[in-house]
C-alpha positions in Angstrom: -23.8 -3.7 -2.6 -23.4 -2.1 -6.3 -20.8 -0.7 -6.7 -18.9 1.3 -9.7 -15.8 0.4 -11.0 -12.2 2.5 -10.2 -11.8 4.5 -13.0 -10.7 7.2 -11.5 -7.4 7.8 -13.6 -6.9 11.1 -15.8 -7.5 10.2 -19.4 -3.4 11.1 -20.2 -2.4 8.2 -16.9 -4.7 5.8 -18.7 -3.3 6.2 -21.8 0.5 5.8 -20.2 -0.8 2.9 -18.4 -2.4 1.4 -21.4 0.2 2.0 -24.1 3.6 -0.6 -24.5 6.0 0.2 -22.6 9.3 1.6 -24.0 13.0 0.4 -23.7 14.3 -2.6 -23.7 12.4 -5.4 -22.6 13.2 -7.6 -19.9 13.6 -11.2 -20.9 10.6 -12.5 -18.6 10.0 -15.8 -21.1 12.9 -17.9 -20.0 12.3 -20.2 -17.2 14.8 -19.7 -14.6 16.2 -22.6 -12.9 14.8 -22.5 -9.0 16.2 -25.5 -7.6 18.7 -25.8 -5.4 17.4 -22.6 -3.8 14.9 -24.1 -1.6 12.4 -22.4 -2.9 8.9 -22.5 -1.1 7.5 -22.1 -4.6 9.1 -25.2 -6.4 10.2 -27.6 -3.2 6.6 -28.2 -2.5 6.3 -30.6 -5.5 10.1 -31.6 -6.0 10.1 -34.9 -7.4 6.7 -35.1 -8.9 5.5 -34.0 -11.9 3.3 -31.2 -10.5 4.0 -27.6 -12.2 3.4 -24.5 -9.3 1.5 -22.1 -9.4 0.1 -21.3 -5.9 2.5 -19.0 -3.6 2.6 -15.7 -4.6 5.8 -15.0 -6.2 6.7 -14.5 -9.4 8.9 -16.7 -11.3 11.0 -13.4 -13.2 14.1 -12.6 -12.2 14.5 -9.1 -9.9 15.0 -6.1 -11.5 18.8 -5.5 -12.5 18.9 -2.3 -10.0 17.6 -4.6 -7.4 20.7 -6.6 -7.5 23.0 -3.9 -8.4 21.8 -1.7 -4.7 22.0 -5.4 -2.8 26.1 -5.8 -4.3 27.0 -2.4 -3.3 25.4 -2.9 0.1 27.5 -6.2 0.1 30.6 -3.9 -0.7 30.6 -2.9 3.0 32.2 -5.9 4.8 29.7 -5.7 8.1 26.0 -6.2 8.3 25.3 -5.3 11.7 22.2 -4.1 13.0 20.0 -1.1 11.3 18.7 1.4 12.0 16.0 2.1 9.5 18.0 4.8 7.0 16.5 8.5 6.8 17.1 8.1 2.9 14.7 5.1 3.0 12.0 6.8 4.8 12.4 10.1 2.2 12.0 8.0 -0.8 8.7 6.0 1.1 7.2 9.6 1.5 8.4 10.2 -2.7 7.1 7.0 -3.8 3.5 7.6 -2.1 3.1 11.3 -3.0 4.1 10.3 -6.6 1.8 7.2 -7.1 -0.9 8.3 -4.7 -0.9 11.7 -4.0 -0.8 11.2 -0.5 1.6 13.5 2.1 2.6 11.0 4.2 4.8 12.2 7.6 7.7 10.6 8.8 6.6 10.0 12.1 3.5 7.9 10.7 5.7 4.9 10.0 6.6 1.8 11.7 9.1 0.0 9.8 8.1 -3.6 10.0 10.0 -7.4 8.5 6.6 -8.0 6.8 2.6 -7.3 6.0 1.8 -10.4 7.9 3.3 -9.5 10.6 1.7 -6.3 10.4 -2.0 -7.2 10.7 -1.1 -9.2 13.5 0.2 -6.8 15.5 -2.9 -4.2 14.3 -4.9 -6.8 16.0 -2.7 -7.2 19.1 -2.6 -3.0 19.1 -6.9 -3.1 18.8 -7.5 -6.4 20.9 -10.1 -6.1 23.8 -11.3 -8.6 26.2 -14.3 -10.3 24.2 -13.2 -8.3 21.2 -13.9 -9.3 17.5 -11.8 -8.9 14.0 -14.0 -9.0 11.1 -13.1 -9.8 7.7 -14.4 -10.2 4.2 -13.8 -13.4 2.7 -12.6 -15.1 0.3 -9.3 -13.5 1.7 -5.2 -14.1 1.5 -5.1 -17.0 4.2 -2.8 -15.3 6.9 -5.5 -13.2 7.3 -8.2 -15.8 9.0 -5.4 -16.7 11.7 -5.5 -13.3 13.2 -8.3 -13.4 15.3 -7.3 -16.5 17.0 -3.6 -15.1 17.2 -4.9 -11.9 19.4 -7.6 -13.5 21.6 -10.1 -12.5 19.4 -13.5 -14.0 17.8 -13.3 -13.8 14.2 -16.3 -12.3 12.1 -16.2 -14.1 8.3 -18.6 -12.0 5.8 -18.3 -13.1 2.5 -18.0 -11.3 -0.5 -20.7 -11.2 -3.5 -20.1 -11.2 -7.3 -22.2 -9.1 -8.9 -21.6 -9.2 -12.5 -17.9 -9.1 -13.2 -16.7 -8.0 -9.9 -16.6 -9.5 -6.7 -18.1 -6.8 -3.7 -18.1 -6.1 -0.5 -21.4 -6.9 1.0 -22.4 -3.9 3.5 -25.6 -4.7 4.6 -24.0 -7.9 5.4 -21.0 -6.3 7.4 -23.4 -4.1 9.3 -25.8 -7.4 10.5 -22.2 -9.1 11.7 -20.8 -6.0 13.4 -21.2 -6.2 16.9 -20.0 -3.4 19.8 -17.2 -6.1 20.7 -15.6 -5.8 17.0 -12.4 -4.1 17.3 -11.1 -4.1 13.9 -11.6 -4.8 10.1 -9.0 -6.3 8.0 -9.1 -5.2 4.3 -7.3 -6.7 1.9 -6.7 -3.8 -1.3 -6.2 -5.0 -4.3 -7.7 -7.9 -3.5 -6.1 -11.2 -2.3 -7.6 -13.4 -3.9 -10.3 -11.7 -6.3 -7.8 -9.3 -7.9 -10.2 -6.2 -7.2 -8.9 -3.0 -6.5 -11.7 -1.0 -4.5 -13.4 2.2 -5.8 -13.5 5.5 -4.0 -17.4 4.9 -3.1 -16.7 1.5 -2.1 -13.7 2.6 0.4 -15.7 5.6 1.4 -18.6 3.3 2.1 -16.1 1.0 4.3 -14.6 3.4 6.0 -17.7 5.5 7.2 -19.2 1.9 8.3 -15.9 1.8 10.4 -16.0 5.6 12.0 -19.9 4.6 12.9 -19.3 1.6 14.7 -16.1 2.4 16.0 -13.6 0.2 14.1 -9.9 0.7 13.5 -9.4 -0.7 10.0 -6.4 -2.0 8.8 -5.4 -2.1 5.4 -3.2 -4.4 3.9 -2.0 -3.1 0.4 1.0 -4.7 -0.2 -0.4 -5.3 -4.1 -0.9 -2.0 -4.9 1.8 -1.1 -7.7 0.3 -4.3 -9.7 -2.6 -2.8 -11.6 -3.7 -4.8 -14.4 -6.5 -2.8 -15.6 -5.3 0.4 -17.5 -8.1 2.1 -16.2 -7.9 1.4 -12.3 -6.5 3.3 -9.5 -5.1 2.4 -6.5 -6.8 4.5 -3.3 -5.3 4.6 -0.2 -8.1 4.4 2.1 -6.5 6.7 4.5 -5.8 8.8 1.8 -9.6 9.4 1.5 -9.9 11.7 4.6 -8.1 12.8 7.6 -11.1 10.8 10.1 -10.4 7.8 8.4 -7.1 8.4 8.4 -6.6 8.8 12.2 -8.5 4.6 13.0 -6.7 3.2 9.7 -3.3 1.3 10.0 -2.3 1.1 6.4 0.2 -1.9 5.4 3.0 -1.5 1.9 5.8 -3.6 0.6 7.5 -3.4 -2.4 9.0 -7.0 -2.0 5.6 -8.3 -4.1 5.8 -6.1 -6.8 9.7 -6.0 -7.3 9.8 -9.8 -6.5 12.0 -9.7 -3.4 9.8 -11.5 -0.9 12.8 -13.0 0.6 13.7 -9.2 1.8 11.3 -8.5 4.3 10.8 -5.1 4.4 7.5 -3.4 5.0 5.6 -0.4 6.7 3.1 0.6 8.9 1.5 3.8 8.4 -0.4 4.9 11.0 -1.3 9.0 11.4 -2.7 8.6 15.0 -0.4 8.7 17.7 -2.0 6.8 20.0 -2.9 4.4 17.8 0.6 4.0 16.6 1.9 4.0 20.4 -0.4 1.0 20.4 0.8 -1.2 17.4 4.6 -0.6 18.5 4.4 -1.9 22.4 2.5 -5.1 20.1 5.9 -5.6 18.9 7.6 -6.2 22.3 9.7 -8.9 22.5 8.0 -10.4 19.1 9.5 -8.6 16.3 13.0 -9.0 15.1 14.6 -6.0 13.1 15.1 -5.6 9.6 18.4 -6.4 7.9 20.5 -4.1 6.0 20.2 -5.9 2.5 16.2 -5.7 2.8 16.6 -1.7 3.2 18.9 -1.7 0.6 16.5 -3.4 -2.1 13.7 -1.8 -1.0 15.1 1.8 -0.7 15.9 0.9 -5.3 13.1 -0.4 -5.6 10.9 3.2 -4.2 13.5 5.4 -6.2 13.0 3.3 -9.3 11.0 5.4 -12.0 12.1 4.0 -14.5 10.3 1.1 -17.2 10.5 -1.9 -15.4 7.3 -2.1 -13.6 5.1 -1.2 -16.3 7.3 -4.0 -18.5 6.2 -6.5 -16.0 2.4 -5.3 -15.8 2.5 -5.3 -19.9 3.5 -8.9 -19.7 1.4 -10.1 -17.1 -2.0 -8.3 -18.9 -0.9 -10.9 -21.4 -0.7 -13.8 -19.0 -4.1 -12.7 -18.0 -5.5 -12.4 -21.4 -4.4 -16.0 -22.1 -6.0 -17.3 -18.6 -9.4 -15.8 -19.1 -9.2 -16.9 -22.7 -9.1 -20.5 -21.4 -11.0 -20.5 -18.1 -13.8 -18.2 -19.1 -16.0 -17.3 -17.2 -15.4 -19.1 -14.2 -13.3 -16.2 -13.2 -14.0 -12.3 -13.3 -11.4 -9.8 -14.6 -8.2 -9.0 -12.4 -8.1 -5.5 -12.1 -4.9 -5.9 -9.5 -2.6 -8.6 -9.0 -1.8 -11.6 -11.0 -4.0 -14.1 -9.4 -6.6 -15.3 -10.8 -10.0 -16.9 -8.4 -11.3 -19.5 -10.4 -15.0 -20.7 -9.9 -15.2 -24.3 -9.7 -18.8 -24.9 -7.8 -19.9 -26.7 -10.6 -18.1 -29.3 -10.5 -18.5 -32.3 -8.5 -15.2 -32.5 -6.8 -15.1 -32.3 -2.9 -10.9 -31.0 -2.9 -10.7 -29.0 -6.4 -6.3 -28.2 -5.4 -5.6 -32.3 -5.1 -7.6 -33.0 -8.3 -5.9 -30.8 -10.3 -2.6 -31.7 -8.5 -3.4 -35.5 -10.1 -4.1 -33.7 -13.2 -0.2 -32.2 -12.5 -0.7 -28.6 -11.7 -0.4 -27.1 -8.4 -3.0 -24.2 -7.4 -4.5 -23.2 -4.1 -7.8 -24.8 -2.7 -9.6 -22.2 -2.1 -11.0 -23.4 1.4 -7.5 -21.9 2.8 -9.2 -18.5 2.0 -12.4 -19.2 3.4 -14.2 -20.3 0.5 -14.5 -23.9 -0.8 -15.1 -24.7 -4.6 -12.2 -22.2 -5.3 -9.1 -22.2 -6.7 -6.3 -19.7 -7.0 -4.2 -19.8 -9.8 -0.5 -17.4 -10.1 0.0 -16.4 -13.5 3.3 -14.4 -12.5 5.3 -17.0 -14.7 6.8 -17.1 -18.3 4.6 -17.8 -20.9 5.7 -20.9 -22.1 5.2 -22.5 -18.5 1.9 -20.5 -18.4 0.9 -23.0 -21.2 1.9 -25.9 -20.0 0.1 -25.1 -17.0 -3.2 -24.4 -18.4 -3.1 -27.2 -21.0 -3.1 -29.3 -17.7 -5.7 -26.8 -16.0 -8.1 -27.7 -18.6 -7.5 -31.0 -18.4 -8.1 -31.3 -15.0 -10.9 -29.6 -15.3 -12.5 -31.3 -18.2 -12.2 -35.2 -16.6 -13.9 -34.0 -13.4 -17.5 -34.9 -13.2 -20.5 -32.5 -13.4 -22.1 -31.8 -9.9 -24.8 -34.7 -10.1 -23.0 -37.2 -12.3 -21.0 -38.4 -8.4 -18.4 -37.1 -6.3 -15.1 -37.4 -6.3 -12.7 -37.0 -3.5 -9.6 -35.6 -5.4 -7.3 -38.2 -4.8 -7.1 -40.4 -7.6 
């Protein structure tokens, strides 16, 4: 299960990476004022006094060329039905070549409204009568609603911690793999851990999968959000061309660029037949993908400019200032900007309504298959950051000790 950590970065990226950014620097401490917007985010507490931070989007505004690419799509007067734009699918190959080094072709993608969607239909395109979908867990919650989606049995095998990282456990995968399991989904960088998976630990996964047979399917959709100056992000079908051809890789820029409400994303998928597979899934299910979603996301794959590693700057601070008050109840985020919090000790049976009395909003982490969890988005401005661990630490100071009596959660 040991595994090393991803520091697979030239010394001259790390140093980029780890450095302050230049330019001017986006305003990301003011609050912006969400209501009125129905946002998922916010309307889930409206009225109470219960600050968010569970769904994962970020409470910064979108990057000025975001909005500038949406308003001269807007200057056309129609917004009929798109075809996906050749431009769009030349700056997807520039974007992974650049950040990945991966030659991606054309006519591996299937341009999809979202990642959820996507591992779905990878399910729908690998399902078999009897078949299985196994996933490590804890896990982004979508995920444990596949199996059931497709016909399929679901195959849970947790993740261990070992030290300061939380692992994939492969002697644990190979005792739950059966000849009915038809598929693996991965989650890279981690939802909700924050890992973002070595080269031995993908190339460890991904010869368990050619053994046995398994198409994997990779959802990567946090990718650009590397925390850890000295971690890399791997496609795992980057790795080699046999992996390649049973891997259905999943990206969206809509996470990093905060744009979820653009649903744009892609499938990549190198073998034909696999590919042939995941787009008669679609049938009937999938609608198409609007004109203002390829618009933002075609700026947001062009952009090479400082934004993005403005935003990671900031959020290593959020982080900093997390760990700094929960300890070591969570491990490091190398990717992301969630943060797994380790409640076990403590004697509450629903952890997310506790700390909802104590007025903060987090996600239980049963909904990712692992009780006496919480998740907590840090993707915020600073100021509410504080406000929301002075009430995190609160909450989690009044709660009793496992032994000293259980409470419910529900003051």
């Amino acid at each position: 299960m040991s595994a090393g950590k991803n520091t697979e970065t030239s010394a001259d990226a790390s140093a980029k990476n780890a450095q302050e950014p230049s330019g001017p620097a986006p305003d990301f401490d003011t609050l912006i004022d969400r209501q009125g917007t129905s946002a998922t985010k916010w309307e889930r507490y409206a009225g109470r006094d219960i600050l968010p931070f569970w769904v994962a989007d970020m409470d910064f505004a979108m990057p000025p060329f975001i909005a500038d690419a949406v308003r001269s799509r807007l200057e056309h007067p129609i917004l009929g039905y798109t075809r996906t734009p050749p431009s769009l699918v030349a700056a997807f190959q520039a974007w992974m070549q650049h950040h990945y080094q991966w030659r991606v072709e054309a006519d591996w993608l299937v341009w999809i409204p979202g990642v959820v969607g996507g591992f779905n239909l990878a399910a729908r395109a690998t399902a078999r009568p009897g078949g299985a979908v196994m996933i490590p867990t804890p896990v982004y919650y979508p995920f444990l609603d596949v199996p059931g989606n497709a016909g399929q049995r679901a195959q849970h095998v947790p993740l261990v911690r070992e030290g300061e990282r939380w692992v994939m456990d492969m002697e644990a995968l190979e005792r739950a793999a059966s000849p009915d399991t038809a598929l693996l989904l991965l989650s890279n960088p981690q939802n909700p851990t924050g890992r973002a998976y070595s080269r031995a630990e993908l190339s460890e996964l991904a010869a368990f999968c050619l053994r046995r047979g398994i198409v994997l399917c990779s959802d990567e959709i946090h990718c650009p959000l590397l925390l850890d100056p000295a971690v890399r992000h791997l496609p795992v079908a980057s790795l080699d061309p046999d992996i390649a051809r049973v891997t259905i890789s999943l990206y969206a820029v809509t996470k990093a660029y905060n744009m979820p409400g653009l649903s744009c994303a892609v499938a990549v998928i190198p073998d034909a037949a696999l590919r042939r597979n995941f787009i008669r899934a679609q049938a009937g299910l999938v609608p198409g993908i609007g004109p203002l979603a390829y618009a933002a996301t075609e700026a947001a794959l062009n952009d090479r400019g400082p934004w993005l590693s403005q935003l990671l700057h900031y959020l290593r601070g959020n982080h900093e200032r997390v760990r700094s008050v929960v300890g070591r109840r969570m491990t490091p985020v190398e990717a992301t900007y969630l943060a797994w919090i380790d409640v076990r000790d403590l004697d509450i049976e629903h952890p997310g309504a506790w700390l909802e009395d104590a007025g903060v909003g987090l996600s239980d982490g049963a909904a990712f298959g692992a009780a006496g969890f919480v998740r907590f988005n840090f993707a915020c401005p600073r100021p509410l950051l504080e406000r929301g661990l002075t009430r995190l630490q609160a909450g989690l100071s009044s709660a009793p000790a496992r032994g000293e009596g259980r409470s419910t959660g529900s003051n």
